[in-house]
N, C-alpha and C positions, 0 to 999 in steps of 0.2 A: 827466839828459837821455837820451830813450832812441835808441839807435841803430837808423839806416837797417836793419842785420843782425836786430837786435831785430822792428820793425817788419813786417818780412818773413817775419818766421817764427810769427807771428800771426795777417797776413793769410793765412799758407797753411793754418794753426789751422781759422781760421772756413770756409774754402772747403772745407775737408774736411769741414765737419759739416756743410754742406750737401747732401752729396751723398747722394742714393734708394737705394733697394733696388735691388740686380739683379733680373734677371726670373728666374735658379735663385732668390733668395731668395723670390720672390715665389708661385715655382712651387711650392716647398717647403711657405710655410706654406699657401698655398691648400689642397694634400695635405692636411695634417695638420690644416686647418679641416673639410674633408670628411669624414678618418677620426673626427671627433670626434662632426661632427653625425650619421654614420653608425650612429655606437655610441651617443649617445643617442637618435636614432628607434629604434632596437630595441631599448633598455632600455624605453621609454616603450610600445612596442607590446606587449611582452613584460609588463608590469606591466597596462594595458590588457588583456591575452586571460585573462592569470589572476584579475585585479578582475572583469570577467564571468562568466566562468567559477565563479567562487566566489558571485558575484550568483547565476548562472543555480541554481546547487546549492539556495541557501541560499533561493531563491523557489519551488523544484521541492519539496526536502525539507519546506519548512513547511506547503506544500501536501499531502505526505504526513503531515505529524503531524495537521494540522487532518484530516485525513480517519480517521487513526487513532483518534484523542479522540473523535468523533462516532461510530464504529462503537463501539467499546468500552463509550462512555453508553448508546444504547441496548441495548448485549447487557446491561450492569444493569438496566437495565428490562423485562426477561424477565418475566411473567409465567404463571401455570395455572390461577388461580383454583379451588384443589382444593378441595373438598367431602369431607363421607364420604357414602357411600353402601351397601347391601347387598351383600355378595358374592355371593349370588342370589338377585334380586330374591320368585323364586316359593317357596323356601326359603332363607328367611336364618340366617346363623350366625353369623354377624360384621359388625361394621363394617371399611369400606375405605375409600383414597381414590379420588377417581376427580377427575376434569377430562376435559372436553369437548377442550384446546387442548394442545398438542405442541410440546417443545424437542426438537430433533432438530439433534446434531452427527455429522458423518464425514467421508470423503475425497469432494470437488469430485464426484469422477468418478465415483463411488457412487451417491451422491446422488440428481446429475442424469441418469446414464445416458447422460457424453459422455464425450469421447478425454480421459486424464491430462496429454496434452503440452499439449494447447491450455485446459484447466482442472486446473491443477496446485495441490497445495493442501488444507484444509480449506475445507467451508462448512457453514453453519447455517442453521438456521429455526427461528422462536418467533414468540412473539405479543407485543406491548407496547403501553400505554395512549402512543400519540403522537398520536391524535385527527385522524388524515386521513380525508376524507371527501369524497363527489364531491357530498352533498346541501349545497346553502349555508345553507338553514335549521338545521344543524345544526354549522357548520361551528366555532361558538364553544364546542361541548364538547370540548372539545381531551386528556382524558381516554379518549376512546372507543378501542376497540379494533382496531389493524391486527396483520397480519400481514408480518413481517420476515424477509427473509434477505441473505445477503453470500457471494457466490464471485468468486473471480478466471477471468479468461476472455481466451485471446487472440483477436484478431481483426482486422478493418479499421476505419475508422472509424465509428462506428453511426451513423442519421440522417441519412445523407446525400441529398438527394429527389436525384430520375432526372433533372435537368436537370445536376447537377454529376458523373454519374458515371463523365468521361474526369479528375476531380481523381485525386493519388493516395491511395492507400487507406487510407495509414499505418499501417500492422498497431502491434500497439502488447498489453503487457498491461496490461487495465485491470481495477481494485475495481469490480462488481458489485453495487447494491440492490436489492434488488426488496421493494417495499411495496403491499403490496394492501390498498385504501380496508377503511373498516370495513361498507359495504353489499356486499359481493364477498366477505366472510370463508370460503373453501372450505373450513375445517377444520370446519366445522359441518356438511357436505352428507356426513356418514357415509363422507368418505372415510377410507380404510384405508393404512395405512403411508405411504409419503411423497407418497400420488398429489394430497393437498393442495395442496403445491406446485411437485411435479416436471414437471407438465407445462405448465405456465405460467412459470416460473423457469427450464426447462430451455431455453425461447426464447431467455435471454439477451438481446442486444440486441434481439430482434423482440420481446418481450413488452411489452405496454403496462406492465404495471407494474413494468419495470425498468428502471432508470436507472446513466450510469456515477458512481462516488462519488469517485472515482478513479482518473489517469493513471500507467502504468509502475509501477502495485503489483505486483511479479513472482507474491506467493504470499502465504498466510498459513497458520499452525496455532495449532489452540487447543485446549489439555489442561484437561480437567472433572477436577475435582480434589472429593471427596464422600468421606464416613467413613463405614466398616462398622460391624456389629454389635459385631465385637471390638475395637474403639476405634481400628484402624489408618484412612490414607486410602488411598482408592483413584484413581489419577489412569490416565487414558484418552481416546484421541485420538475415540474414538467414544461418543456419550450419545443415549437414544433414552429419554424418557418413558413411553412406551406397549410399552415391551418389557416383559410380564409374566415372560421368562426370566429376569430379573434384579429380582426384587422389591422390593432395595434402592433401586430408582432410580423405577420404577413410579409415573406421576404426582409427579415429585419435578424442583424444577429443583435444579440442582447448586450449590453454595453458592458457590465458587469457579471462576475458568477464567483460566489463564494464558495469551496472548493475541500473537502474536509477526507482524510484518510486514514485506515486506523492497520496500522501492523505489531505483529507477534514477533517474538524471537523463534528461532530453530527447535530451542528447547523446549519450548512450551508447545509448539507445533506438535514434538513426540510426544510430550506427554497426552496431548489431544487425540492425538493419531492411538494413540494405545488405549486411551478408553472409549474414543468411539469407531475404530478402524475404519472402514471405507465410507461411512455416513459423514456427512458434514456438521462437523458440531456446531452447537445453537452458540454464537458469538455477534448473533445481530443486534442490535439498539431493543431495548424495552418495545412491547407492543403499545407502537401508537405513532412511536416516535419519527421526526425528519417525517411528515405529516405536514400539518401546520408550520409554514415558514414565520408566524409570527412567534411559535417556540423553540426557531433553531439556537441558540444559545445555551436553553433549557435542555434540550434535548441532546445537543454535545454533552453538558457538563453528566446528566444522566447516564450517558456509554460509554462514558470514562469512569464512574462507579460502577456500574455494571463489569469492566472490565477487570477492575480492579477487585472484586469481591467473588469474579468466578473460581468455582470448584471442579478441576484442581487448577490449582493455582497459577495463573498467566503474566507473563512479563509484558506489557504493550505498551505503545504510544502512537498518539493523536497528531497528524499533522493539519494546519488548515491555515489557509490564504483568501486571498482578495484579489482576483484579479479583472484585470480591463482588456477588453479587446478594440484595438484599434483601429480594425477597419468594420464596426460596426457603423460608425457613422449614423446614429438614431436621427430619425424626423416622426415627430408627431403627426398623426391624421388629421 
């Protein structure tokens, strides 16, 4: 039988489990509900900025490799279409070669006859079977012969017509092509050293036939790499076809050329553009460097710390290859 005492102290059992939160208890964990959701929106936004950000890299960079592959294809398809011909014509003594058409590598700023900071770099020019043409009845021999070249150049945006010209300017360094149709071909009009296509290329964005290949390519260099007489190579940041001082090379494309690229991401681009606005910031290799070809390895790994330690702070990558060109066909002197 249970007792009145019993009973009572039951009923006071159950009254007590009935009873709420206080409002410190409530206040408390509201806190602690806020510090939670507090610290997961910033994990979530934090995971969020670097997923982008590694998006934004990895859509900018691939962009740089597809641009890379495409320059380096056609620098294999270099052609000269060498011949032999008499070393004078009115008295012959020998056979030579000879070619009408010019591979011509140096420095940007050589070249074209502009400033180093705002075309910094190596650039080239050759001839190759890509088959561009402005005739359409011939448009389906796609073998025909243009004229190539590739420089990096800073600047503002190219293309922009005179209705938009309060947008801003975006300075920016960009890969340079320039492809002149195969009815335009100036290396046949008897010109002499580079006037072929420095005064058309040297337009850069103004030239009708230059186009950009490439956003935030900072630079590139390319070492011609070609064997002497006495069985050694010879590697060189400079190659000029038509230079009779070097007879080794004379009509000759170079059999190899290692071929090295460096681009930024977008972001890092602004941040450049904000602290140096229309000047072209200093993002070239140490003074000295890509120089001496027996320190080109040295001198990569060098621009890629350089790179990686500039102020403010830049996102980049280094591309670089090996390639062969096949219709070199080298013969010794």
């Amino acid at each position: 039988m249970t007792r009145f005492s019993d009973v009572r102290l039951l009923t006071g059992f159950r009254c007590r489990s009935r009873r709420g939160f206080s409002l410190i208890e409530m206040c408390a964990a509201s806190a602690i509900s806020l510090v939670l959701i507090g610290s997961m929106l910033a994990i979530i936004n934090h995971v969020t900025a670097v997923w982008m950000q590694a998006r934004g890299n990895t859509q900018t960079f691939a962009a740089a490799a597809d641009t890379f592959d495409s320059m380096t294809h056609k620098l294999s398809q270099a052609v000269l279409n060498t011949y032999w011909s008499y070393d004078d014509p009115s008295r012959p003594t020998r056979y030579v070669r000879a070619s009408e058409l010019h591979f011509v590598l140096g420095r940007a700023s050589d070249l074209l006859g502009l400033p180093a900071a705002s075309h910094p770099g190596s650039a080239v020019f050759f001839q190759a079977p890509l088959g561009r043409t402005l005739d359409g009845h011939t448009s389906k021999l796609t073998s025909r012969l243009n004229a190539m070249g590739y420089f990096t150049a800073f600047g503002a945006m190219p293309g922009i017509p005179d209705l938009l010209n309060d947008l801003p300017t975006n300075p920016r360094f960009r890969l340079f092509e320039w492809l002149e149709p195969t009815g335009d071909l100036s290396v046949y009009a008897n010109a002499t050293g580079t006037d072929w296509f420095r005064q058309d290329a040297g337009g850069g964005q103004t030239s009708p036939n230059g186009s950009v290949a490439g956003v935030n390519i900072i630079g590139f260099f390319i070492l011609a790499e070609y064997p002497l007489p006495n069985g050694t190579w010879k590697l060189s940041y400079t190659y000029d076809s038509r230079d009779a001082a070097v007879p080794e090379t004379l009509n000759q494309l170079p059999p190899r050329l290692r071929v090295v690229l460096a681009a930024i991401d977008d972001a890092s681009a602004g941040r450049l553009a904000a602290a140096s606005g229309s000047n072209p910031p200093s993002l070239a290799p140490p003074e000295g460097a890509f120089e001496d070809p027996a320190n080109f390895d040295t001198d990569l790994q060098n621009w890629e710390n350089a790179l990686a330690a500039h102020v403010p702070k830049i996102t980049s990558r280094i591309f670089s290859t090996t390639i062969a060109i096949p219709n070199s066909r080298w013969s010794v002197p």
